[in-house]
N, C-alpha and C positions, 0 to 999 in steps of 0.2 A: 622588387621589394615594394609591396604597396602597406604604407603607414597611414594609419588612422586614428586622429584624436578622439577621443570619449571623455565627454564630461558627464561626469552622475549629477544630477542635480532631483536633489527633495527639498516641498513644500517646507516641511515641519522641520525646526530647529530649536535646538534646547534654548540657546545664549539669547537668538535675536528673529524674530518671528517674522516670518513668510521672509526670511534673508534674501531670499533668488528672486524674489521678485521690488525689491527695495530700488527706489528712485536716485540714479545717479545723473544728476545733470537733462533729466527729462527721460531717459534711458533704462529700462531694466539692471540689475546686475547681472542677471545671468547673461541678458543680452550684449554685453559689453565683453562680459569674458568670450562668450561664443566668437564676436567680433575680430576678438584678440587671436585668438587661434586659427583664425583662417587667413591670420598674416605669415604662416609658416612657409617655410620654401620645401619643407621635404614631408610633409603630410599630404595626401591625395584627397582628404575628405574630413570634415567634421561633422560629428554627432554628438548631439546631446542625449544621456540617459536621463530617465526622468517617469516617476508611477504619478505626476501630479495632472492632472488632465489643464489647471489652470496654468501654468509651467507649461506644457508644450502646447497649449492657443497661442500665446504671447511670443512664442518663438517662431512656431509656423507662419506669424503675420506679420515677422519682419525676414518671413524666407528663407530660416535656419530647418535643416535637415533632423527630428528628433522621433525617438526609439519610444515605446510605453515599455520598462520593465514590470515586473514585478513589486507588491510590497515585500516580501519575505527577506531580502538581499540583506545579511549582516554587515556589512560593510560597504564601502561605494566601489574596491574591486573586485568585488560580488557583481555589483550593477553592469559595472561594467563588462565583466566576465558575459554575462546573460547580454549584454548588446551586441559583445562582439560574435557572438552564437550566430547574430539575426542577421550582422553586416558582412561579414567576413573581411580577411584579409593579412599579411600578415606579420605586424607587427602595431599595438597598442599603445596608443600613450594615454594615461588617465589625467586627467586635468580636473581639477575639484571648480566646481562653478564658480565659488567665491573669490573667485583669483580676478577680478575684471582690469588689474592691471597689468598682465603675467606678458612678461616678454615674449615675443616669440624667437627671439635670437636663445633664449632662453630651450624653450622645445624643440628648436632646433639643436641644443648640445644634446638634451636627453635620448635623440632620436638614431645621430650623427653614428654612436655605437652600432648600430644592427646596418649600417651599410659598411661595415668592416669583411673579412674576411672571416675575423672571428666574435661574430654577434654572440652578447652574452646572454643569459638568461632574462635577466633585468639591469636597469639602467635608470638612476635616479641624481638630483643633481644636490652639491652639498659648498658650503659658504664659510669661508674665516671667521671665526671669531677673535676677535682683537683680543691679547694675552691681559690687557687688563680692564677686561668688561665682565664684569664679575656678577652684575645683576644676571645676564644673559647665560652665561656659564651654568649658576646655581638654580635659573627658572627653569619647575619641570614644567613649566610649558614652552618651551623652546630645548627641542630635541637634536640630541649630540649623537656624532657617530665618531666610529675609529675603522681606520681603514688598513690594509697593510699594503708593503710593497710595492702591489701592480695597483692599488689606487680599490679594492676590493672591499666590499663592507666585511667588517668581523660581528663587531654589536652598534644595535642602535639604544638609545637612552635617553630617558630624562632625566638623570643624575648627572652631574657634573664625571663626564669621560673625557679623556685620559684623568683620573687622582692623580694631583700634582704633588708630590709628597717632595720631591726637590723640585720648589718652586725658581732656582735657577733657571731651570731646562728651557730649552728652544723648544719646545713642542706647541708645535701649532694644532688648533683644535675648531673644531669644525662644525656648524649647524647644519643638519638635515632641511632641504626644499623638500618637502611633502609633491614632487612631480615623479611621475612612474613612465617607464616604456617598459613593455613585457611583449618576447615573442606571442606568438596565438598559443603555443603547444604551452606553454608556463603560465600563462594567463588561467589558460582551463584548469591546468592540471593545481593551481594553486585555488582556483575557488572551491574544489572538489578536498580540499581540506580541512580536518576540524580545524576550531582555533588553537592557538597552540598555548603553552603554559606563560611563555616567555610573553607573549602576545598578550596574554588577558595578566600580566602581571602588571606590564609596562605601558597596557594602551596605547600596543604600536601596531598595527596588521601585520607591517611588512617584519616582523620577526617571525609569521609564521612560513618566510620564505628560506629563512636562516636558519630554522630549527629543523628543516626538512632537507636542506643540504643544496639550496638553492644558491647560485654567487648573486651578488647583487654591485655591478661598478656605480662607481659613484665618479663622479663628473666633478670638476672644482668650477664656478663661477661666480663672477662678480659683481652677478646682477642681482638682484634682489628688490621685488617691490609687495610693498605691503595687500595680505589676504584679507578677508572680511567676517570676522566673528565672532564682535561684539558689537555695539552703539558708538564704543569711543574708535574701534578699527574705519567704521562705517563714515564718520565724519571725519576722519583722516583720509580716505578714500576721497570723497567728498572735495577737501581740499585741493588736496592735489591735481584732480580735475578740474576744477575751476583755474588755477594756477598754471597749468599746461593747455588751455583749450585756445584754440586763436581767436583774438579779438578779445 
């Protein structure tokens, strides 16, 4: 079983301009996430995807291994899809660039599934939300999922899921980590689909994995370190690096 991370990383960003290339501690961003990833114990290789030619100079000269896609890719596991074309191998994990502080004990749960007996299709990693953190609940931008039984996704959301109508209830409720592993055959076969209705409602991709009858496990973990995708995410970033750095 040969695992390989793919990071998509694009120039152009709506919220925060040239983001992947933004100064962390003298350090690129994107260069830091790359960094991160290749502290994995069960990935064989990292790749950065990337149509920015200024983006893969900056990488190639700190000796990171990156792909040229395409601009046309709607989404980043399009990008990635189109890498894993070029590198093979077979099982993916997508890594979003702006993660420059993403565990890798972390990529390691996402991955941990596909050396089972029974590898699923996809494999993504999902976090407690505390019963009375109510901003986080009701933000649609912190996406909620529900899972059942064996731990499997049913729907993903930006609405507050589970509706807590008896708010007595023990129901534990869960944030979506935006981190992917997808065998190679599900990868392909999921970028070779239109968007789905569910998808372009809710501004989720991975709904168009659910509306086509794809399983999706979802992982429980307790790590969680903050993504990059604004100004105020970017100097929180910032800090926490200066705060962790030795010396």
């Amino acid at each position: 079983m040969k695992a390989v991370i793919l990071i998509p990383a694009r120039l152009d960003s709506s919220r925060l301009e040239k983001k992947m290339l933004a100064d962390l501690q003298g350090e690129p961003l994107i260069v830091r996430t790359w960094r991160q990833a290749l502290k994995s114990r069960l990935a064989k290789r990292v790749v950065v995807a990337t149509d920015s030619l200024e983006i893969a100079t900056v990488l190639e000269g700190c000796g990171a291994e990156v792909v040229m896609t395409s601009r046309n890719a709607r989404c980043g596991t399009e990008r990635i899809a189109e890498a894993a074309r070029i590198t093979g191998g077979d099982v993916f994990l997508n890594l979003q660039g702006d993660e420059p502080l993403i565990s890798p004990d972390n990529i390691d749960l996402a991955l941990e599934p596909f050396f089972s007996p029974h590898p699923p299709d996809c494999s993504t990693l999902v976090f407690p939300l505390l019963s009375d953190d109510v901003l986080q609940y009701e933000d649609p931008h912190v996406v909620k999922v529900v899972m059942d039984s064996k731990g499997f996704a049913l729907y993903f959301s930006r609405c507050a899921i589970p509706f807590r109508r008896n708010m007595l209830s023990t129901t534990t409720c869960y944030r979506h980590i935006g981190l992917y592993a997808f065998s190679a055959e599900v990868l392909q076969k999921f970028a070779e689909l239109p968007p789905s209705m569910l998808e372009e409602a809710e501004s989720l991709e991975q709904l168009r994995l659910l509306e086509n009858g794809f399983r999706i496990k979802c992982i429980k973990t307790l790590i969680d370190n903050p993504g990059v995708n604004t100004i105020e995410d970017l100097e929180l970033v910032r800090k926490i690096i200066r705060e962790t750095s030795p010396g």
